[in-house]
C-alpha positions in Angstrom: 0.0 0.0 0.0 1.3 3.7 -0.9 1.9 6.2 1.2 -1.3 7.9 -0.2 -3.6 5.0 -0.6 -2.1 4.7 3.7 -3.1 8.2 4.6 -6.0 8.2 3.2 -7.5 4.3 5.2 -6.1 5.9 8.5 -8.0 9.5 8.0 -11.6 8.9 6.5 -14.6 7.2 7.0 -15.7 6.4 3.9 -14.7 4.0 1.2 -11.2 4.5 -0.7 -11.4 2.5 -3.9 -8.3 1.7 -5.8 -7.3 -0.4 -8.8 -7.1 -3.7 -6.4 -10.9 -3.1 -5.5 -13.6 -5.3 -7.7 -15.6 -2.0 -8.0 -12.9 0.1 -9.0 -14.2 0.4 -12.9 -17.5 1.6 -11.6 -16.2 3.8 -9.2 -14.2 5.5 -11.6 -17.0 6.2 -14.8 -18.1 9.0 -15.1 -21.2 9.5 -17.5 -19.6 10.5 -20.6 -17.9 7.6 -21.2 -15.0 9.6 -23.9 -13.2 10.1 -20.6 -11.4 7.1 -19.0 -10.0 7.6 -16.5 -7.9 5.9 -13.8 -8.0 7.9 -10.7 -5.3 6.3 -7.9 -8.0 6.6 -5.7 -11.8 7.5 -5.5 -12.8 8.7 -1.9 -16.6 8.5 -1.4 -16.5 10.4 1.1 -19.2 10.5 4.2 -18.8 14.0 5.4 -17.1 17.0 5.6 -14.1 15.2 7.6 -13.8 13.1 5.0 -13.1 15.6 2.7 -10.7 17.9 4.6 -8.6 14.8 5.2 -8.6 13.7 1.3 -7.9 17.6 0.1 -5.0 17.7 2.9 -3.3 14.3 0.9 -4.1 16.0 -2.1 -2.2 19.2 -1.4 0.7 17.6 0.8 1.1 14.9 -2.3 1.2 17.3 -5.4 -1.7 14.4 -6.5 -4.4 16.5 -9.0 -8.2 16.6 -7.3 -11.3 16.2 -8.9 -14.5 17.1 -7.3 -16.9 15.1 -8.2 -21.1 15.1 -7.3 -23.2 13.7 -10.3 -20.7 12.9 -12.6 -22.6 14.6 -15.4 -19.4 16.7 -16.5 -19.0 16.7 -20.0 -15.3 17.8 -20.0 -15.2 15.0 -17.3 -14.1 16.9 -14.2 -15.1 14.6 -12.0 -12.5 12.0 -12.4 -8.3 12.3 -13.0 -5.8 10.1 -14.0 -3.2 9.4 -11.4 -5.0 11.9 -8.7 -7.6 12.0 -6.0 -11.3 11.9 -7.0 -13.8 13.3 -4.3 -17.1 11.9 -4.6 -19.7 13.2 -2.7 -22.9 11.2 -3.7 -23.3 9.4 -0.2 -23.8 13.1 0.8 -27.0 13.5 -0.7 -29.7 14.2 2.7 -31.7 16.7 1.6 -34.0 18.5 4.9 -36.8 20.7 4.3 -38.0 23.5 6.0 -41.7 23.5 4.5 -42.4 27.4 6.8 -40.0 28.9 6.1 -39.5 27.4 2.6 -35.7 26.3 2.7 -34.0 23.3 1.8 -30.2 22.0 3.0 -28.8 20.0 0.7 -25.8 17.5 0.7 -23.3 18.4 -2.0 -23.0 15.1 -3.3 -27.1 15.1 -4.3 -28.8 15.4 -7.7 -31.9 16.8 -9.0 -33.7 13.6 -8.4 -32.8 13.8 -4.7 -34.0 17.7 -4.3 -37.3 16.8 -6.1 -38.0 13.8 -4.5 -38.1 15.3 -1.0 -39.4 19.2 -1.8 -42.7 17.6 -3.9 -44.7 16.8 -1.2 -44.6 19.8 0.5 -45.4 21.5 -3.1 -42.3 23.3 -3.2 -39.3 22.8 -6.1 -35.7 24.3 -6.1 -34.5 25.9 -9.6 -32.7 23.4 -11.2 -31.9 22.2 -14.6 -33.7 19.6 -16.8 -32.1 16.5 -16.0 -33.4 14.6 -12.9 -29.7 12.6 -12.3 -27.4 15.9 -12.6 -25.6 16.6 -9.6 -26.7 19.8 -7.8 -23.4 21.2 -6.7 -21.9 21.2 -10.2 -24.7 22.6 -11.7 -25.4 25.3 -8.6 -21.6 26.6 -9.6 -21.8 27.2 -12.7 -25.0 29.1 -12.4 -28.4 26.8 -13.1 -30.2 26.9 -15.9 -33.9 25.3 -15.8 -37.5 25.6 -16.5 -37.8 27.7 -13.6 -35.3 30.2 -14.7 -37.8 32.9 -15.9 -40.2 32.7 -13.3 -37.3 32.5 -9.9 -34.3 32.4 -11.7 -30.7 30.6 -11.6 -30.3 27.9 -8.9 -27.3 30.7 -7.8 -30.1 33.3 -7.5 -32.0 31.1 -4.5 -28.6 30.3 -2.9 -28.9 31.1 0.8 -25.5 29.8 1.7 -23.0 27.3 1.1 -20.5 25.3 3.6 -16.9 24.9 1.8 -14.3 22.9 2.5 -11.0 25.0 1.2 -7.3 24.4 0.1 -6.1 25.0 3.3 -8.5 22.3 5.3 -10.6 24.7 6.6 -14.4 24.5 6.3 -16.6 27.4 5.8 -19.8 29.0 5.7 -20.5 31.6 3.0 -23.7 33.8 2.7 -24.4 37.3 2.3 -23.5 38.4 6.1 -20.3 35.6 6.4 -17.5 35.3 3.8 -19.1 37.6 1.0 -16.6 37.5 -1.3 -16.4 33.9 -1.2 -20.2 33.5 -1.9 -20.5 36.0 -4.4 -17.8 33.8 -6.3 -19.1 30.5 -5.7 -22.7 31.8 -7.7 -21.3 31.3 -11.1 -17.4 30.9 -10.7 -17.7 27.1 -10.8 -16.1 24.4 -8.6 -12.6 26.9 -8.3 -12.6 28.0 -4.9 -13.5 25.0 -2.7 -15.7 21.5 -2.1 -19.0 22.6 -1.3 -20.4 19.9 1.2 -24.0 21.4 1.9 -26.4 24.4 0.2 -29.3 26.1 1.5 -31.8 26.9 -1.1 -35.0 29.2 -1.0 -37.1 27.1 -2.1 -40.8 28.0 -4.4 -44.2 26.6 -4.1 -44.0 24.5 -7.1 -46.4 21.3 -7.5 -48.4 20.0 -10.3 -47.3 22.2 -13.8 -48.5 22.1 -17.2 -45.8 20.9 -19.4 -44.1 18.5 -21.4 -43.1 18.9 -25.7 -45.0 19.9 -28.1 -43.6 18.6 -31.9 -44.0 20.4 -34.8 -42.6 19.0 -38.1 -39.1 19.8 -39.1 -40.4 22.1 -42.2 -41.9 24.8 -40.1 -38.6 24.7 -38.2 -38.2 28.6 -39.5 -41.4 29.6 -38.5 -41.8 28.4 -34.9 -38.5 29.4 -34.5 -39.2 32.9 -35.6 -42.7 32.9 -33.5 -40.5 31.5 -30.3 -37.7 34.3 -29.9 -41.1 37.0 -30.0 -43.3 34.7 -28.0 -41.0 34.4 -25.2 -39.3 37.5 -24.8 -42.9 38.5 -24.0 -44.4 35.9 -22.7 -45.5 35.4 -18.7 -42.6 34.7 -16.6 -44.3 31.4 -15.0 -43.8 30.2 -18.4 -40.6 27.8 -18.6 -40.3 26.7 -22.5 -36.9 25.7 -25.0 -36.8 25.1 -28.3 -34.8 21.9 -29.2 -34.4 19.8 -32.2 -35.6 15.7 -31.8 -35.6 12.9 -33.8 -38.5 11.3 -32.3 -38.3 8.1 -29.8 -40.8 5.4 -30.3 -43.2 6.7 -27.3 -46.8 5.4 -27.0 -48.1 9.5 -27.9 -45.5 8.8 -31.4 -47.0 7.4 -34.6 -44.9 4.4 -35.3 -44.9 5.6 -39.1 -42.6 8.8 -37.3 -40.4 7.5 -34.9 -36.6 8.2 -36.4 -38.2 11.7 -38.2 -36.5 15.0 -37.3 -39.1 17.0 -35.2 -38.3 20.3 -33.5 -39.5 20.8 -30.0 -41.1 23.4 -27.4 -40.3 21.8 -24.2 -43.0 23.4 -21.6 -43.6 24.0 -18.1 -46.1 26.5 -17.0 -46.2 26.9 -13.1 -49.1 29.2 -13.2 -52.5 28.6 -12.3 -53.6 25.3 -14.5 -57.0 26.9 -16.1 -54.7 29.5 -17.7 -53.0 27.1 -19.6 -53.9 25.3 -22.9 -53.6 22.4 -21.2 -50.8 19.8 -22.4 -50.5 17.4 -19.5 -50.7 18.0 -16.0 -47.7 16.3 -14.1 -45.8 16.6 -11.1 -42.4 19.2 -12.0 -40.4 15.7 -10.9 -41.8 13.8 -13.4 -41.2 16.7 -16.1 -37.9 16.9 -14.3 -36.7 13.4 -15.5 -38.4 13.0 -18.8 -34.9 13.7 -20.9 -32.8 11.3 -18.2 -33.9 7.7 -20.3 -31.8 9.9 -23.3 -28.8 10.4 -21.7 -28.1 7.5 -19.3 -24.6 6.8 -18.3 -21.7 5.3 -20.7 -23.0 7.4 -23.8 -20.0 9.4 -25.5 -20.7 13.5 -24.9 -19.3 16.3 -26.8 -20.9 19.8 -26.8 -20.6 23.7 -27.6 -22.0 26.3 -26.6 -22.5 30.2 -26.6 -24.8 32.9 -25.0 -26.8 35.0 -27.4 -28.2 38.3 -27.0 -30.8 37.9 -29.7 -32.0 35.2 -32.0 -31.6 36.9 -35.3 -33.1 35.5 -39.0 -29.4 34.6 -39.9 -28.9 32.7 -36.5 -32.0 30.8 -37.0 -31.3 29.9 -41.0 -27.6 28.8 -39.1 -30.1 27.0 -36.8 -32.5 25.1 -39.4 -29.5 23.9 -41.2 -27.4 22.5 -38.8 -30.5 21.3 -36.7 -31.3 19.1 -40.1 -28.3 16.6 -39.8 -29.2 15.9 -36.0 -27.6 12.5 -36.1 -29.6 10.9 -33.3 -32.3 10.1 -30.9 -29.8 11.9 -28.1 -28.3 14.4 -29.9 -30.1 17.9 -29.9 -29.4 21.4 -30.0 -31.6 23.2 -26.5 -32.1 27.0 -26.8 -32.6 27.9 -23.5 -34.2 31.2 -22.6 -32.3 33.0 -19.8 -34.8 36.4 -19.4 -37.2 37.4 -17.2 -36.3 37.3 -13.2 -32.3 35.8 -14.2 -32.1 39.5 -15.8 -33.4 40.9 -13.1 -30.2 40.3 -10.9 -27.1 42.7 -12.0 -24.3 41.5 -13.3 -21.5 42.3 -10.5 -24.3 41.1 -8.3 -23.5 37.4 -8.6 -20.0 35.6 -10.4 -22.2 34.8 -13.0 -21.5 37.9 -15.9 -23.8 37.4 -18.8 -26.7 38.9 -16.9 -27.7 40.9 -20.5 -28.2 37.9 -22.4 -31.3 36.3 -23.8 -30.5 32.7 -24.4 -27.9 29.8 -23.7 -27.8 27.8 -26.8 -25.8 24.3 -26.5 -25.5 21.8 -28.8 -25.6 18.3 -27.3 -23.7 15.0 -28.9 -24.9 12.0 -27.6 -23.7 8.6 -28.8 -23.2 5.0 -27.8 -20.6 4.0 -30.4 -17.2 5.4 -29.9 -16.2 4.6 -33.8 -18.8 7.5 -34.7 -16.8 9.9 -32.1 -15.4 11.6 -35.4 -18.7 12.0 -37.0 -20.3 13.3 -34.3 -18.0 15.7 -32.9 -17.7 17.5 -36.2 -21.5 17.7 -36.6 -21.5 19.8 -33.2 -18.4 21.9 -34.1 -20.2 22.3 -37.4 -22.6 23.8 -36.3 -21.4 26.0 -32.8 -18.6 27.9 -36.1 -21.9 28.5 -38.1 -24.4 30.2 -35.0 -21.4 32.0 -33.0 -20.6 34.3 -35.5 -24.4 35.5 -34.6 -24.3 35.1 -30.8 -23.3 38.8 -30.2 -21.6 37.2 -27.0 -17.8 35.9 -27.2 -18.8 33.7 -24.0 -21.1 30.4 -23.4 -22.6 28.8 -20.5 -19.7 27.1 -18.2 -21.9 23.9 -17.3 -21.8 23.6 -21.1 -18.7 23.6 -22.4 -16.5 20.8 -23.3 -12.8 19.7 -22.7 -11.5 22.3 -25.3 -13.1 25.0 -24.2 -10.7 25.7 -21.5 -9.2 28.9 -23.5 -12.8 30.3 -23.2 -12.6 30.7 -19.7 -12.1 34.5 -19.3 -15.2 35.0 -21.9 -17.3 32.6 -20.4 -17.0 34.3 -17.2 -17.5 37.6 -18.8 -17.0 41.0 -16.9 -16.7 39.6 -13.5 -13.2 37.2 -14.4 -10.9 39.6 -12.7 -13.0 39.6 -9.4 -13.2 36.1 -9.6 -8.8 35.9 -9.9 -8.5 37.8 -7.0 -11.1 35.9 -5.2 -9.5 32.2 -6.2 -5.9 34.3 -5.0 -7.3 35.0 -1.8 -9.2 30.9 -1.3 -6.9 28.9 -3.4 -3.7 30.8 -4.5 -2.0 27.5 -5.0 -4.8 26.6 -7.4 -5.2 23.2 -5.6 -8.6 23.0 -7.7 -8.2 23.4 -10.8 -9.6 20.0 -12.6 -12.7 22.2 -14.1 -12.4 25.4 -16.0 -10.2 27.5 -14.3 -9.9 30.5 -13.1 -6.1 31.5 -12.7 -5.5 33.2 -9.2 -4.2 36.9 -9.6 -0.7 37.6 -9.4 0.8 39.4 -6.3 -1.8 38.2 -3.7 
């Protein structure tokens, strides 16, 4: 046994896997399964002992650290050859506070987790649109979701957040205790620590309205060009993305259409149901985890993305062609609209710095075979080099990017990346974390 492997059995609770463990494989995936990945070690660690005691081998080691929650990294952050991997996922409690509408949440729980125990009490945290993505990496980088418009980013209903930092210490941050650190953590991803635990406001959020509605590839144009005026306008309970879909064979699917191109309004009204034509009343978790059966675990992932200030005609002809070679069930392209109460919050307010723009377009590869790797990855760069020259935004959306993306950094963290060096300078000058994209700590601090 190394010294490490040593260190790390006499210090934490929790399970230490290594390459002589029968597990080790599947403690070591990660979902996109283009990264793989041998890790000396992945900690699952139990609590926030735990992790001081692997980040303290980590630093005294020189051994690189991933942080890893749900694993749904594309650039796969959450794993590291020859390092330490931290994997929070038996930290995944999740305690309501149904008066005073607050939820604590382990750092190592998804989606899934949140919704399953805020539901009953009618109440939903803003997440994304995948029930099995982890909430702390997503939280980070911002949170983008169908509740966006109407409450805004998952940052936005951040109360506070317990971090574990470089130096072993274990913090709170909030708006009255380490400022500066909590303004960074809203939108400056997983740079300046391991967040153990969030508080979230929490929103009276039960039974919505919502699910796709498909229109046939042909009027692509049109409902594109009705969408960007429709919900720029449109009431702010009103969650809805535009996506391209080459349709599953569902029971509500002709079976003379299954494999055809479709585009897609994806729809979640959290309004009062009798003001909705109504497409299916459903509980948010179950609108929550319709997309997870397309992107289970051990697909191949590669995906771009950009910010956009406006869809214009030229974006969406970009749009309609690109979107017509879709190669797959999994593959998409999701125009997410990032308006109403996410503008609402200035832009030196929280770490997150595209606070002017309208929409987070990504396009998602997804594919089981790794021999169409090629194929696919040039469909997606394809088509970002055709919509970016329309984006009027130089930066994307951090929780989208992919491996090669890392020279993006300053533009994807917009107008607030030289707050956020300073901050990392101050929290992690040693840049201990920095498997994820990273923010380089200011010089002379």
């Amino acid at each position: 046994m190394s010294d490490t492997i040593k260190a790390l059995t006499e210090t934490v609770r929790g399970r230490v896997i290594t390459a002589s463990d029968p597990d080790y494989d599947d403690a070591r995936a990660v979902y996109n399964a283009m990264h793989d990945r041998r890790p000396r070690a992945v900690v699952q660690c139990t609590d926030s002992a735990d992790v001081m005691a692997v980040i303290a081998v980590a630093r005294d080691s020189g051994l690189d650290l991933a942080v890893r929650g749900g694993r749904h990294s594309v650039p796969g952050f959450g794993t590291v050859d020859d390092g330490l991997v931290i994997d929070l996922s038996p930290m995944k409690g999740v305690r309501v506070d149904p008066a005073k509408k607050v939820a604590r949440v382990g750092g190592g729980a998804t989606l899934g987790d949140v919704d399953h125990a805020t539901y009953p009490f009618g109440l939903a945290a803003p997440g994304g649109i995948v029930s099995t993505t982890g909430v702390g990496g997503l939280t980070l980088g911002g949170g983008i979701g169908y509740l966006t418009r109407s409450v805004g980013l998952s940052i936005d209903n951040l109360l506070s957040a317990d971090v574990v930092l470089a130096d072993g210490r274990q913090v709170t941050a909030s708006d009255y205790q380490n400022e500066d650190l909590f303004w960074a953590l809203r939108g400056g991803g997983g740079n300046f620590g391991v967040v153990t635990g969030f508080e979230f406001q929490l929103h009276e959020v039960g039974d919505v309205v919502g699910g796709p509605l498909f229109y046939d590839f042909d009027d692509a144009t049109q409902v594109l060009e009705c969408y960007r005026c429709y919900i720029d306008e449109a009431p702010e309970q009103l969650g809805c993305f535009f996506g391209w879909q080459v349709a599953p064979p569902l029971p509500f699917i002709p079976a003379d259409r299954v494999g055809d191109l479709f585009c897609v309004l994806v729809t979640c009204w959290n309004g009062p149901h009798d003001e909705a034509e109504q497409i299916e009343v459903m509980p948010f978790p179950t609108l929550q985890s319709a997309f997870d059966d397309l992107v289970p675990k051990g697909m191949h992932h590669y995906w771009k993305a950009d910010f956009a200030t406006e869809l214009t005609d030229e974006a969406i002809a970009a749009h309609v062609r690109h979107g017509k070679q879709t190669p797959n069930v999994s593959s998409s392209m999701h125009l997410h609209p990032i308006n109403g109460a996410a503008q609402r919050v200035g832009a030196d307010e929280t770490a997150f710095g595209h606070r002017d723009k309208s929409f987070a377009p990504v396009i998602v590869g997804v594919w089981p075979d790794p021999d169409d790797d090629e194929a696919n990855t040039k469909w997606v760069r394809d088509y970002y080099a055709a919509i970016h020259p329309h984006s009027g935004s130089e930066g994307g959306y951090i929780n989208f990017m992919s491996g090669d993306d890392d020279h993006r950094a300053a533009e994807n963290y917009g107008a607030n990346y030289e707050r956020l060096s300073a901050v990392k300078a101050a929290y992690d000058p040693d840049n201990l974390f920095h498997v994820n994209q990273n923010i380089t700590p200011a010089k002379g601090r």
